[in-house]
N, C-alpha and C positions, 0 to 999 in steps of 0.2 A: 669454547662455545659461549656466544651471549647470551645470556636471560632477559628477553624481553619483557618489559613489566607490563602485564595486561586492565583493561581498563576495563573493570565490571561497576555497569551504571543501573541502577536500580530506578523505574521510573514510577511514578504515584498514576495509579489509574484515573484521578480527574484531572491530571496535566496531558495525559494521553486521547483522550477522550476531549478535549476543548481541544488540543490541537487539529485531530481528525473534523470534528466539525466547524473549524474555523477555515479548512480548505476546503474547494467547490473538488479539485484533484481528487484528494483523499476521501472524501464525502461519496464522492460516485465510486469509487472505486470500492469503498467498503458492500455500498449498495448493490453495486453488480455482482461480487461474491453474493452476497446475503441472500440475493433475490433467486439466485439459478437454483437451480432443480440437479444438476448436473454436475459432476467437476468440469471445469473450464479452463483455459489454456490461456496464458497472457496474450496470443495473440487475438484471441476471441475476447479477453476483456476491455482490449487497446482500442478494438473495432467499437465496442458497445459505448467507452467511453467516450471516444470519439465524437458518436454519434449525439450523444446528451450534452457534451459540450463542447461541441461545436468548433474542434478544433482539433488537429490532429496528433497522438498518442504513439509512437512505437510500442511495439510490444517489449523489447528490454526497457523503455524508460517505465514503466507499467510492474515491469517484473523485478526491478529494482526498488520500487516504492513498496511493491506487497511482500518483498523479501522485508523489507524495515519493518512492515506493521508487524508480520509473521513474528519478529524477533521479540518485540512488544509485548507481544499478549502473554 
């Protein structure tokens, strides 16, 4: 059996936080969470993003970035 050596990265909450608001991506995305009333579904956040910037979002590329923040916090 191999033992894969796993890689546990410990991250400083103001290198986390400057990077989230150094992206327009990650910036709306925290905000669309933040804002809803509701739980929300990556393809309802894809759509909303979307719409705020102007450009267009899949829902896995969406659901992949808030899997990364997720792991963050």
């Amino acid at each position: 059996m191999v033992c894969r050596k796993v890689r546990r990265v410990q991250y400083e909450p103001h290198l986390v936080v400057s990077k989230v608001l150094n992206s327009d991506l990650l910036r709306t995305l925290v905000h669309v969470v933040y804002s809803a009333k509701l739980l929300v579904s990556a393809g309802q956040i894809a759509r909303e993003v979307s719409r705020l910037l102007g450009r267009e979002y899949s829902a896995s590329y969406v659901s992949v970035h808030l899997r990364r923040l997720d792991g963050v916090w």
